[in-house]
C-alpha positions as CSV (number, residue, x, y, z in Angstrom):
1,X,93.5,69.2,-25.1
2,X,95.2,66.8,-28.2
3,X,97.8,69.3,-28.9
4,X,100.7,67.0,-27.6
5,X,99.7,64.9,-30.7
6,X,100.7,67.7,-32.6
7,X,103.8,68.4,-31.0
8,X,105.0,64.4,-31.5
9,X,103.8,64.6,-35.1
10,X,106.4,67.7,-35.9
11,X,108.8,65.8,-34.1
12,X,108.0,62.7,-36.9
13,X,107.7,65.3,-39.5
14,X,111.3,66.8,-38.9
15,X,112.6,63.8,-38.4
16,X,111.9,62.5,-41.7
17,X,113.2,65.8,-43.1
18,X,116.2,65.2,-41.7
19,X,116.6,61.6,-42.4
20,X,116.2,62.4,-46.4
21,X,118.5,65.2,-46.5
22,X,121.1,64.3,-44.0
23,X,123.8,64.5,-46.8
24,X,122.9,68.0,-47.5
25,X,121.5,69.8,-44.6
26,X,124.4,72.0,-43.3
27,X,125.0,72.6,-39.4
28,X,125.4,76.5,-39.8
29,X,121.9,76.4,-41.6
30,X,120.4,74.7,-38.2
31,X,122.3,76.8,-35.8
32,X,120.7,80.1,-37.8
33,X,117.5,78.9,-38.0
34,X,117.4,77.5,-34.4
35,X,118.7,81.4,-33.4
36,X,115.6,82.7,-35.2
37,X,113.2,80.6,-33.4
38,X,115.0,81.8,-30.3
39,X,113.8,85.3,-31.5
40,X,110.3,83.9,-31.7
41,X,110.3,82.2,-28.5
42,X,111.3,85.5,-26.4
43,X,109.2,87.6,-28.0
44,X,106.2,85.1,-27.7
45,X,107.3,84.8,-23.6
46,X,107.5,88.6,-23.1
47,X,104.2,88.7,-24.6
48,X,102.7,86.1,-22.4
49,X,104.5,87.8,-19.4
50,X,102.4,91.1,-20.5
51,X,99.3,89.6,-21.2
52,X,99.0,87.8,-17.7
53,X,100.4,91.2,-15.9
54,X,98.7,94.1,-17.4
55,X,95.0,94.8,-17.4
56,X,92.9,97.9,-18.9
57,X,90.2,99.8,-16.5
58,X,88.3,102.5,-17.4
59,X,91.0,103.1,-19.8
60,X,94.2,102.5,-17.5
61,X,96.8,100.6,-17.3
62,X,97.0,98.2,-14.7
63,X,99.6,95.9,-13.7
64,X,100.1,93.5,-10.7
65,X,101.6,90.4,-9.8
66,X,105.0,92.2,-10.1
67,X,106.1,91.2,-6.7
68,X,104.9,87.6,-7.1
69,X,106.9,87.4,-9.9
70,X,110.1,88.9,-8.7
71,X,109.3,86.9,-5.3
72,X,108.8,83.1,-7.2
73,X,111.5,83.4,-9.6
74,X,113.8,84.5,-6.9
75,X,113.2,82.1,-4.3
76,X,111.9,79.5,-6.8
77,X,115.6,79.6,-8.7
78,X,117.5,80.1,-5.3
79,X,116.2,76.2,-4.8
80,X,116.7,74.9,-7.7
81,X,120.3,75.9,-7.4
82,X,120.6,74.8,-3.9
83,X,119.3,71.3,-5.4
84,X,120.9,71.6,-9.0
85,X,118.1,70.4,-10.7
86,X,119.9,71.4,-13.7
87,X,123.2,69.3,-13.6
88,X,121.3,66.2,-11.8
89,X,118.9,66.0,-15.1
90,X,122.0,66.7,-17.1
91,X,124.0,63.8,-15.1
92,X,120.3,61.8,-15.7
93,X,121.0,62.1,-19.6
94,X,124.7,61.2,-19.4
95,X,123.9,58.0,-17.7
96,X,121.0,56.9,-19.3
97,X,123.5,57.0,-22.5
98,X,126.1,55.5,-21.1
99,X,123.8,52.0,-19.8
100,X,121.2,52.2,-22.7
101,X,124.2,53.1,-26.0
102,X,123.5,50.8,-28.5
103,X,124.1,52.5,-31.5
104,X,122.4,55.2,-33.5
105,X,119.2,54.5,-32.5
106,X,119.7,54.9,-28.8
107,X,121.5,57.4,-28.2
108,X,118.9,59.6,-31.1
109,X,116.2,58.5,-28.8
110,X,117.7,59.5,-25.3
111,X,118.9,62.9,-26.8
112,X,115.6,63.9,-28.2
113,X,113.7,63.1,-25.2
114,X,115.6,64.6,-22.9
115,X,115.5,67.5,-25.2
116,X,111.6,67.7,-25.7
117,X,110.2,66.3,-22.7
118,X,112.6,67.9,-20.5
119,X,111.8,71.8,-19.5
120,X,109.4,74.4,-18.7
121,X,107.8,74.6,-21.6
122,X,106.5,70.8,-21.6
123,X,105.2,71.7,-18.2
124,X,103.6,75.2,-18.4
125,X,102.2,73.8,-22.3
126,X,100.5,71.0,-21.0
127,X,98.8,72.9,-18.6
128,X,97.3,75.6,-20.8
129,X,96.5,73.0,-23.0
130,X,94.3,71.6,-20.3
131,X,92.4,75.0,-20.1
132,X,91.9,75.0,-23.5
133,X,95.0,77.4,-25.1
134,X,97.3,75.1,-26.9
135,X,99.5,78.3,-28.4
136,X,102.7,77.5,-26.3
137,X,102.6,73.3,-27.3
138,X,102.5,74.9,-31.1
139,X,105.4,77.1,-30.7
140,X,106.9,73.9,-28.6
141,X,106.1,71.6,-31.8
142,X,107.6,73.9,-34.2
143,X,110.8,73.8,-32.3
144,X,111.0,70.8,-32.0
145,X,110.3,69.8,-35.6
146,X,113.2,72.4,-36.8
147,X,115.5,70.5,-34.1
148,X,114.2,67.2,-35.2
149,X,115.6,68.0,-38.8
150,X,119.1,68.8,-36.9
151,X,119.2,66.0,-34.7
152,X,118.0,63.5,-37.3
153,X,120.4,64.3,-39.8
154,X,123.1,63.3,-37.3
155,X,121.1,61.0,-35.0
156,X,119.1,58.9,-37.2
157,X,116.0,57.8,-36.7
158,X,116.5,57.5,-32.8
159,X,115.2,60.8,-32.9
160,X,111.8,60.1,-35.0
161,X,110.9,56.9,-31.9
162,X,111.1,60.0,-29.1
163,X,107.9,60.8,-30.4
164,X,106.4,58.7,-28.5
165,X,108.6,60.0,-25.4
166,X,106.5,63.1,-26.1
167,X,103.0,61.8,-26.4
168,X,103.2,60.0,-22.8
169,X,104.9,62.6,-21.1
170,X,103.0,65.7,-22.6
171,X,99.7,63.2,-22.8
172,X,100.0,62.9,-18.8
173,X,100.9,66.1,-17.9
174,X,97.7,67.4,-20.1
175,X,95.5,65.2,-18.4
176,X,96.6,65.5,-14.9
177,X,96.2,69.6,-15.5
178,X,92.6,68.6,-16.9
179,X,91.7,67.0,-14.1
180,X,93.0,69.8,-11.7
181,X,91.6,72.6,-13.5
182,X,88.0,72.5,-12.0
183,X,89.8,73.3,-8.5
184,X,92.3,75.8,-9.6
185,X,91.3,79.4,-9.2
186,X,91.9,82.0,-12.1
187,X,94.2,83.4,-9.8
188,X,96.5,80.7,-10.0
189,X,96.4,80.3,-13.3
190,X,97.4,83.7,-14.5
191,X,100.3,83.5,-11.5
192,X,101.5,80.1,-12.8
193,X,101.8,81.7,-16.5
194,X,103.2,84.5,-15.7
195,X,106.1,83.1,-14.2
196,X,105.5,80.0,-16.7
197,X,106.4,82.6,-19.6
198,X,109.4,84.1,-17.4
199,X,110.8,80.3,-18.2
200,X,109.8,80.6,-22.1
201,X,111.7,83.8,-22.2
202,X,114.8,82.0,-20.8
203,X,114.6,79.1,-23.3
204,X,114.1,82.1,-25.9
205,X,117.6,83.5,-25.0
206,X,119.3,80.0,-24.5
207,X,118.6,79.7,-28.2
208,X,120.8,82.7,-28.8
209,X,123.0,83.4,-26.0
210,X,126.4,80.9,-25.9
211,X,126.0,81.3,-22.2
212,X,123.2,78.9,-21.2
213,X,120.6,79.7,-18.7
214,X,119.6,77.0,-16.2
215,X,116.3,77.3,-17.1
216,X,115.4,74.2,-15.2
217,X,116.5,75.4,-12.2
218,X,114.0,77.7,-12.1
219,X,111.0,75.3,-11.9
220,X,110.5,75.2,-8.0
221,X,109.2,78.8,-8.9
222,X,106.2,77.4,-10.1
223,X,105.8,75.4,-7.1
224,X,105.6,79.0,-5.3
225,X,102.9,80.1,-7.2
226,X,101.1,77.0,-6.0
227,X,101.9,77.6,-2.5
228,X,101.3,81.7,-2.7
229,X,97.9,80.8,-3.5
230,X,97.4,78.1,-1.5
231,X,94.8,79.5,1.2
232,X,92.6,80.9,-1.6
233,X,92.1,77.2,-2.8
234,X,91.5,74.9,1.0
């Protein structure tokens, strides 16, 4: 339920680090470690993809949801392109930068929480954190504390204030899933991490791959999911 506190406090943590060994922290060191996490992070999405797929009976394999998948990240991403979700938050950060530069410390601020609080993960986190499985908010924190060392080093300590970008933001969205999770069927919930860990897998490979994925463009799928199952729920 806390485990956004957790995620602000790696974000402190690697901030610090970076502030204190700015001078000798080198940028091919981030950019390798940062590809390693990327590793992590698609290997921890497949896995969730699995988990909320396949099912043993009586000593089969079972999988379904296949077509829901296939069906919300298709039409889900189709929208967010038509909308470009992507280049409007992008065109967000740009001119939040460009009213609010004041130095150092603002623009370390604005970058990191568009960084951290911007995304699937934040989302799809929060909300297993509300049902009581805070695993993807950890995997979130420790990202975010290696990129806190990065972006501090540069940044300042900008970067270190976004924590508490990431406690209201991630503190809401836990609560408001909280609240909701009496009235969501376990139907819905295994949907809306399947395709939730589709996401993670795509923020996995953005680590790695020089050619980004609009990740963020495939939100609306998760508003699918909530629409798919809609009738079981009124």
């Amino acid at each position: 339920m806390f485990a956004f506190l957790v995620n602000a406090l790696a974000v402190i943590i690697g901030s610090i680090i970076g502030l204190l060994f700015r001078k000798f922290i080198k940028k091919e060191s981030c950019d390798q470690v940062l590809k390693a996490m990327g590793i992590v992070v698609l290997l921890i999405g497949i896995i969730g993809v699995i988990e909320n797929m396949i099912s043993i009976d009586n000593g089969k394999i079972i999988s379904s949801g296949t077509l829901l998948l296939i069906m919300a990240i298709a039409i889900g991403t189709f929208i967010g392109e038509a909308l470009k979700i992507d280049k409007h938050m992008n065109d967000l950060g740009d001119k939040i930068e460009q009213k609010l530069n004041k130095g150092k410390i603002a623009e370390g601020f604005i970058t990191a929480t568009l960084i951290y609080c911007i995304g699937s993960m934040s989302i799809v986190g929060s909300m297993e954190s509300a049902l009581g499985n805070p695993n993807t908010i950890y995997l979130k924190s420790a990202l975010d504390g290696i990129t806190s060392i990065a972006l501090a080093s540069t940044l300042g300590i900008g970067v270190m204030l976004s924590s508490i970008s990431v406690i209201l933001y991630q503190g809401l969205l836990t609560l408001l899933f909280y609240c909701l999770g009496n009235f969501m069927p376990a139907s819905l919930i295994t949907s809306f991490s399947m395709v939730g860990y589709t996401m993670v897998v795509g923020i996995g490979l953005n680590f790695i791959l020089k050619d980004k994925i609009k990740v963020a463009n495939m939100l609306p799928s998760l508003l699918i999911v909530i629409i798919y199952h809609l009738p079981s729920m009124i």
